[in-house]
C-alpha positions in Angstrom: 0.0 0.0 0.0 2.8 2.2 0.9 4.7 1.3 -2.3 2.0 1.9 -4.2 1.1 5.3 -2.4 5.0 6.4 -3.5 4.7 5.5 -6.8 1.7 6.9 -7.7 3.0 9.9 -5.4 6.4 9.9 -7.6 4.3 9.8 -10.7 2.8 13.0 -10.0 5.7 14.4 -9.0 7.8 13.9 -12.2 6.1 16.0 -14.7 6.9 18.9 -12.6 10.5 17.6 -11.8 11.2 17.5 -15.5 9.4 20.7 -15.8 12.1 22.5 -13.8 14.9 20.5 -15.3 13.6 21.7 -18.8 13.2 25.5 -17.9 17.2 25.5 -16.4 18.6 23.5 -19.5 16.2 26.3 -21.8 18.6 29.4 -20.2 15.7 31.3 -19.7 14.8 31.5 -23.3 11.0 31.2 -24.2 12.0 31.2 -28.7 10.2 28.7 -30.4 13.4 26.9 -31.1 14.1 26.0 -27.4 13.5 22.8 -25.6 10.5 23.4 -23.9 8.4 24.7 -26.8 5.3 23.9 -25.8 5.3 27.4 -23.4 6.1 29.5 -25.8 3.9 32.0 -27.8 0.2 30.6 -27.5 0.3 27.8 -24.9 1.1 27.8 -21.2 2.3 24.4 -19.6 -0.7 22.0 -17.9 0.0 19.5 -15.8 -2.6 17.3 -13.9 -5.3 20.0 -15.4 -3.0 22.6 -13.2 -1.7 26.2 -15.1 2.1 26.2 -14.4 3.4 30.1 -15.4 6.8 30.5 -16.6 8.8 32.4 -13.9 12.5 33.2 -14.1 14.3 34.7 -11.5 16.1 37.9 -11.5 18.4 40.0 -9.9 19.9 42.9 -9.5 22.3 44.3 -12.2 24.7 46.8 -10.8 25.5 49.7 -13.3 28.9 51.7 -11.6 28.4 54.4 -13.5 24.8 55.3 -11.8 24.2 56.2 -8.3 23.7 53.2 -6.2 20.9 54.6 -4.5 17.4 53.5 -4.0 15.8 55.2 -6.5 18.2 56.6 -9.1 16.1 58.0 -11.9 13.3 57.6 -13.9 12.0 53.7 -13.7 14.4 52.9 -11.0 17.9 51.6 -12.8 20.0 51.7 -16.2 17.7 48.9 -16.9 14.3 50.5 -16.5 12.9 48.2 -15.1 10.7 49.7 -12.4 11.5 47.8 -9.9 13.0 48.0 -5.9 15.2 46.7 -4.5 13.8 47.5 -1.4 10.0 46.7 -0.1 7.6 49.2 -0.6 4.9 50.5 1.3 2.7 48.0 3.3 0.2 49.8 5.6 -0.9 52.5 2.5 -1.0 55.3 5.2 -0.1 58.8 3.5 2.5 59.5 6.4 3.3 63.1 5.3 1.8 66.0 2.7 4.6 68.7 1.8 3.5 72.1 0.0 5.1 71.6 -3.0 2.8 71.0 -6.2 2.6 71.5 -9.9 5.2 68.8 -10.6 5.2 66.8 -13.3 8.4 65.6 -13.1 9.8 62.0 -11.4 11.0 61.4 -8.1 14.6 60.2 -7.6 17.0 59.3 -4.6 20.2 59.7 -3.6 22.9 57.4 -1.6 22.0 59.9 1.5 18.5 58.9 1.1 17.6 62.5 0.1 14.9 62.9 -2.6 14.7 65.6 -5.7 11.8 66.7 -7.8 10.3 69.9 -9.6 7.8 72.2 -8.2 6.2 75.0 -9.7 5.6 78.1 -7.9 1.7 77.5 -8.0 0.9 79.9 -10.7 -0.8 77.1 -12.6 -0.5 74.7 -15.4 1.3 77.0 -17.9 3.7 78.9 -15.4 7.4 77.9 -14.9 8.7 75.4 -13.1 10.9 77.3 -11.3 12.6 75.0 -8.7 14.4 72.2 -8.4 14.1 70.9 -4.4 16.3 68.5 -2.0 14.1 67.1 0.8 15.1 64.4 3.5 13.2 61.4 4.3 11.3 63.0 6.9 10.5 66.0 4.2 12.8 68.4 5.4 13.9 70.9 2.9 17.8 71.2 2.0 17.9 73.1 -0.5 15.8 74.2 -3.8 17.2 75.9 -6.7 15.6 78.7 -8.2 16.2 79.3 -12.3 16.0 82.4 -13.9 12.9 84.1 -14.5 13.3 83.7 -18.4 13.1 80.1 -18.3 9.9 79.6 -19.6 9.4 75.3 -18.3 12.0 72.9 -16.7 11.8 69.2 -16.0 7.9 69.1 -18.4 7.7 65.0 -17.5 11.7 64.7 -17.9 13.1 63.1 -15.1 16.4 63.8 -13.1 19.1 61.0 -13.0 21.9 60.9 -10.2 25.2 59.7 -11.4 27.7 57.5 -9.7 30.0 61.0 -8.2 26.7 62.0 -6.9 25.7 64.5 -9.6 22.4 65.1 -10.9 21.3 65.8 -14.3 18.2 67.6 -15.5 16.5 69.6 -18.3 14.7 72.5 -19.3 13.7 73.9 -22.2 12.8 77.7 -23.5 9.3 78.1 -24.6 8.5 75.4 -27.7 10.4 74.8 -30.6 13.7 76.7 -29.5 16.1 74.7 -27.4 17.2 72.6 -24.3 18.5 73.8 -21.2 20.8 70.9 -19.4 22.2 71.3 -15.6 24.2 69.8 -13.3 24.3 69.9 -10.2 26.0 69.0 -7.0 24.4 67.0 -4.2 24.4 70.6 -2.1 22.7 72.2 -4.6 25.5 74.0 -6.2 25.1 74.9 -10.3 27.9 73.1 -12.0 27.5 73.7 -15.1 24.6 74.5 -17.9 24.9 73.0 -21.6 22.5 74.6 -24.6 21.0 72.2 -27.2 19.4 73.9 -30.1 16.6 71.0 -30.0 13.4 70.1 -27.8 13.5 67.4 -26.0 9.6 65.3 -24.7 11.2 62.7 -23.0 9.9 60.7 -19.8 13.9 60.0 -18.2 17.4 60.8 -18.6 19.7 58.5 -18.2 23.6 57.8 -17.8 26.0 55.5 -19.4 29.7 54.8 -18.9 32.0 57.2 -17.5 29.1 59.1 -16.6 28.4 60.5 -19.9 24.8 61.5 -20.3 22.6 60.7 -22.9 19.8 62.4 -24.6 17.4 61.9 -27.1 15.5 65.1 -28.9 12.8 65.6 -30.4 13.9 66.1 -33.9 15.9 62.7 -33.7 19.0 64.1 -32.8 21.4 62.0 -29.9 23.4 64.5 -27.8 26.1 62.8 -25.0 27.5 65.2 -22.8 30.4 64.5 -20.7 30.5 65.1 -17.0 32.4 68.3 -17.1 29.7 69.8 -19.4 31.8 69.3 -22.7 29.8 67.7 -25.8 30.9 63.9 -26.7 29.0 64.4 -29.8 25.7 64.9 -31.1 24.3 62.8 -33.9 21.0 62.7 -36.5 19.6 59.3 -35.5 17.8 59.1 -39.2 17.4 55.4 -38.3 14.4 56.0 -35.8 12.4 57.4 -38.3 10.7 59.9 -35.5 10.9 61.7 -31.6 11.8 59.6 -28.8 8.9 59.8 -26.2 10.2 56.9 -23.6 13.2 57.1 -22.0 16.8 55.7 -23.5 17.7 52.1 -21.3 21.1 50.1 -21.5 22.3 46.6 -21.8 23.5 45.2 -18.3 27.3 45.7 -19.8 26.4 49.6 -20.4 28.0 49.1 -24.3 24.2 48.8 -25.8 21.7 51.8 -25.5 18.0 50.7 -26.2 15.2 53.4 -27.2 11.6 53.3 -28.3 10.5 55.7 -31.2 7.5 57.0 -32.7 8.2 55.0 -36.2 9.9 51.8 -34.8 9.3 50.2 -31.3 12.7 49.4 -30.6 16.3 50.4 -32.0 19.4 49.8 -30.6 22.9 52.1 -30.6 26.7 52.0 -29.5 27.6 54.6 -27.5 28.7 56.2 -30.1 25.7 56.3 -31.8 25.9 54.0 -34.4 23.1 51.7 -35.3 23.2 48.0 -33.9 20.3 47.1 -35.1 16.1 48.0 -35.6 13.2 45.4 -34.7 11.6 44.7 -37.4 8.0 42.7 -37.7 7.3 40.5 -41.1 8.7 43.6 -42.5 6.7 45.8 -40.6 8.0 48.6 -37.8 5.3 48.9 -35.4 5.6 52.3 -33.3 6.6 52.5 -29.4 6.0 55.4 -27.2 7.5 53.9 -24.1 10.5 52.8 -22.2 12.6 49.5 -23.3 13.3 47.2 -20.3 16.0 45.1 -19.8 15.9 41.8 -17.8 18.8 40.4 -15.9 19.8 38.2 -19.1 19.9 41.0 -21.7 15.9 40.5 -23.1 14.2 43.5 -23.5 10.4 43.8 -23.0 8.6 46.9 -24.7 5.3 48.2 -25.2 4.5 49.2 -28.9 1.2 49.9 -31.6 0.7 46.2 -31.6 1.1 45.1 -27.8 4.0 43.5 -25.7 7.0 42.4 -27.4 9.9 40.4 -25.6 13.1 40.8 -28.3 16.7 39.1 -28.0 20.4 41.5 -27.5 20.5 40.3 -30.6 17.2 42.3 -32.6 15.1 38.9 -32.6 11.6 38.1 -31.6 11.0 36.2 -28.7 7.5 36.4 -28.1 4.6 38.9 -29.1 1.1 39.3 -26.9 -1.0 41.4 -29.3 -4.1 40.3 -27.8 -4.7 41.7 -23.9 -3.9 45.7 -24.2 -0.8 46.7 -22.3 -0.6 50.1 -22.8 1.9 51.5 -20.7 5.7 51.4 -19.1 6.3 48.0 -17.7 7.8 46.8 -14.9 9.4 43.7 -13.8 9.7 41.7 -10.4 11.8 39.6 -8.8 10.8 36.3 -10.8 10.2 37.6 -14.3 6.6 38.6 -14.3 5.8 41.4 -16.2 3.1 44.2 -15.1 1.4 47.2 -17.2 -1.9 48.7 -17.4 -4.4 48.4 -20.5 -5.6 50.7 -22.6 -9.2 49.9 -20.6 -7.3 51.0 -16.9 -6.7 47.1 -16.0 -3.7 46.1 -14.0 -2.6 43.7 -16.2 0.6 40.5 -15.4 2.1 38.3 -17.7 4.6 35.8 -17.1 8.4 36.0 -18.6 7.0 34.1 -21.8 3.7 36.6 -22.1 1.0 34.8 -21.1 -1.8 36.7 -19.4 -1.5 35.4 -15.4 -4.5 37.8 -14.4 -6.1 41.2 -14.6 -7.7 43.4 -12.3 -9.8 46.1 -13.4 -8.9 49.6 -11.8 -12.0 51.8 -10.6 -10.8 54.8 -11.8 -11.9 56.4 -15.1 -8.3 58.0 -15.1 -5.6 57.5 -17.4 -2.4 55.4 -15.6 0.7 54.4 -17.6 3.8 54.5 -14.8 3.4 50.8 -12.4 6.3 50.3 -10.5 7.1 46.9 -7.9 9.1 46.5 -5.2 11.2 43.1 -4.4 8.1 41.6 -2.6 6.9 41.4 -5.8 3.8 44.1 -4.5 3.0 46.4 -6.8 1.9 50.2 -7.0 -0.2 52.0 -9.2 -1.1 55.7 -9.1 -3.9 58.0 -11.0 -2.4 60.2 -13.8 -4.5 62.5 -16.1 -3.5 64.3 -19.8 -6.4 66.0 -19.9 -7.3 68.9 -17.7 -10.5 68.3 -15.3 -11.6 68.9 -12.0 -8.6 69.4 -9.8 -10.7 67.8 -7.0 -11.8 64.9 -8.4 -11.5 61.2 -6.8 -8.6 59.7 -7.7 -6.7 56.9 -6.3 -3.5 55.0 -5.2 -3.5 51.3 -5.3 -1.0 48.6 -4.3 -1.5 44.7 -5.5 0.2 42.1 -4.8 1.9 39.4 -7.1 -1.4 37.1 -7.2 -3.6 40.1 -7.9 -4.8 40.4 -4.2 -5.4 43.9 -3.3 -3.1 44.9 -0.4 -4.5 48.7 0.1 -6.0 52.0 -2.1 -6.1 55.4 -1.2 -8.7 57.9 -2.1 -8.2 61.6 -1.9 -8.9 64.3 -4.2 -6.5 67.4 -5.6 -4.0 64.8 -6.7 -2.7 63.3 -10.0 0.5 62.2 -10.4 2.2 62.5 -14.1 5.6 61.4 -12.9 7.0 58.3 -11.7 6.9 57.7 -7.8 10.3 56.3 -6.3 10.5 53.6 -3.0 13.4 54.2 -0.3 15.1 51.8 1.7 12.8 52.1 4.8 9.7 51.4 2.8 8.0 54.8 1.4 6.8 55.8 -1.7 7.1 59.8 -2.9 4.7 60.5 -4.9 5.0 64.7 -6.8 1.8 66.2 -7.4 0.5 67.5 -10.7 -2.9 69.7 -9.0 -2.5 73.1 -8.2 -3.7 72.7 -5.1 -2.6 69.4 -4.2 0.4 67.9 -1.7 3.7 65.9 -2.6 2.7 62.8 -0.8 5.3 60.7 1.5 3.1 57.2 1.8 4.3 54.1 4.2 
């Protein structure tokens, strides 16, 4: 009876012991041409009438030539891949409101702990972002920088990024159509220098490659790197994008590959000297990406485009297409491969590393949201952004889920929408900037 109780027992067992055996040998690869094909674009793997997802672990890739701080830039590393390293907030308590508003820039962290964002003096939508603020974790102000009176908008949804020497990076430009204001400055608060490109740039993050050189994309297709001491590297005419670079630029794990999203083609990589590595291409078609390419822990990017999510090799190769559930958003990635974004109908959507749907979960909200970010419990956190101008006092929300969908928490509050990318510290809070007029830069726990 026994025996026959471990065999049976064994015979259950093995399926999923070959399973696990197959996904090792496979490197993490989820091509048609690997060895466990039958998980691959369409099917998911069943076993005893049981849905097994496709989870690959990741960790965390160390890029010296960024701050290794909690929150670095826009979408968290070089990587972009949204994620902490730390956990995030677990009671969903807003512990502090500052009187700063009219942001619409991203949150980032330095090694200190100390956080930067833009504020605008509260004249409104269309008046100048005037300051760029240092707070402590407790909100304290350090220090705020105040730019001249003739700059007509600074940091409009461009995030700061922190280098490795403590530096941080951000932009401005003059009115529309005329040019780009770049600063540096010193973790005190201290104007290092102030480079002029002749081009506009609408872009969701800066970010920072090797030797601390920093990279920007404009508008008008034209790559700029500009050494730390304010000289120009070289600036380029990317004719190979075929259009303006909305997302934000992301590296390879080595730093020597830059990845970016354009309006024409939905992923393009460079060297960082600007040359062209290569251009996705699908059947001979170039579907269009708005958003930010994000690299996993094995080289794969993952990127939202016209068509849905794609997973593509280092190499320029399809891996894996889901045109059929509406991401429509940034993605992020957690700690075992699972991929979240939000759909074009406000749904918290999570796929596993080979783009399966795992679930959904509607969002009541009838606001727009395109920035989720996770933290290394796998929870996840979702805030209400708006395009459109309406009622500054409206409902609108905060949520947090957790891996399996669960909803851990939500806030409600009104005069509050975020259109920039919230960032988690090491002691488990989340700063969120405020777009509203009237609203409060939120420290949540």
């Amino acid at each position: 009876m026994n025996r026959k109780l471990s065999i049976e027992n064994f015979a259950f067992l093995l399926p999923i012991f070959i399973y696990v055996i197959i996904v090792f040998i496979s490197a993490f690869s989820c091509k048609e041409n690997t060895i466990y094909e039958t998980i691959t674009k369409t099917d998911t793997l069943i076993i005893n009438d049981t849905v097994i997802y496709t989870s690959v672990p990741q960790f965390d890739v160390y890029s010296s030539w960024l701050s290794n701080s909690t929150w670095p830039r826009y979408r968290n590393n070089a990587q972009s891949t949204g994620r902490s390293r730390y956990s995030g907030p677990k009671l969903g308590i807003i512990d502090k409101t500052l009187n700063y508003y009219c942001s619409e820039s991203s949150v980032v962290i330095d090694e200190r702990g100390n956080i930067y964002f833009f504020y605008n003096n509260g004249k409104g939508y269309l008046s100048d972002y005037k300051y760029l603020i240092a707070i402590d974790k407790d909100g304290n102000k350090l220090w705020e920088h105040h730019f001249d009176d003739d700059l007509y908008y600074v940091g409009l949804e461009t995030s700061s990024v922190i280098a490795s020497d403590g530096t941080i990076y951000t932009t401005g430009y003059w009115g529309y159509n005329k040019y780009v204001l770049v600063y540096a400055f010193t973790s005190e608060g201290r104007l290092k220098w102030k480079y002029k490109i002749p081009h506009v740039i609408i872009q969701m993050g800066l970010n920072v490659g090797i030797n601390n050189v920093l990279y920007i994309c404009t508008n008008d297709q034209y790559l700029y790197a500009i050494n730390p001491d304010g000289t120009l590297k070289f600036s380029k005419y990317l004719e190979e994008t075929g259009g303006p670079t909305y997302g934000s630029v992301s590296f390879s794990n080595d730093g020597q590959t830059m990845y970016m999203s354009t309006i024409n083609y939905v992923l393009v990589a460079y060297d960082l000297d600007g040359n062209l590595k290569w251009k996705f291409m699908e059947n001979n078609q170039n579907p269009r990406g708005w958003f930010t390419p994000l690299v996993d822990s094995y080289g794969n990017i993952f990127i939202v485009g016209s068509s849905g999510l794609y997973s593509v090799s280092p190499e320029g190769d399809l891996l894996w297409k889901n045109d059929s559930d509406g991401a429509g958003s940034e993605i992020c990635m957690d700690n075992k491969g699972y991929i979240y974004a939000i759909s074009y109908l406000r749904e918290l959507l999570s796929f596993d590393y080979c783009g399966h749907l795992r679930w959904k979960r509607q969002l009541d909200s009838w606001h727009s949201m395109y920035l989720p970010i996770v933290d290394k419990d796998g929870d996840i956190y979702v805030c209400d952004e708006e395009y459109t101008r309406v009622d500054s006092n409206a409902e609108r929300k905060i949520w947090s889920y957790s891996s399996n969908g669960d909803l851990n928490w939500k806030i409600t509050l009104k005069g509050f929408y975020t259109r920039g990318c919230p960032a988690i510290d090491a002691d488990g809070r989340m700063y969120v900037a405020n777009k509203t007029e009237n609203g409060k830069f939120l420290i949540i726990k």
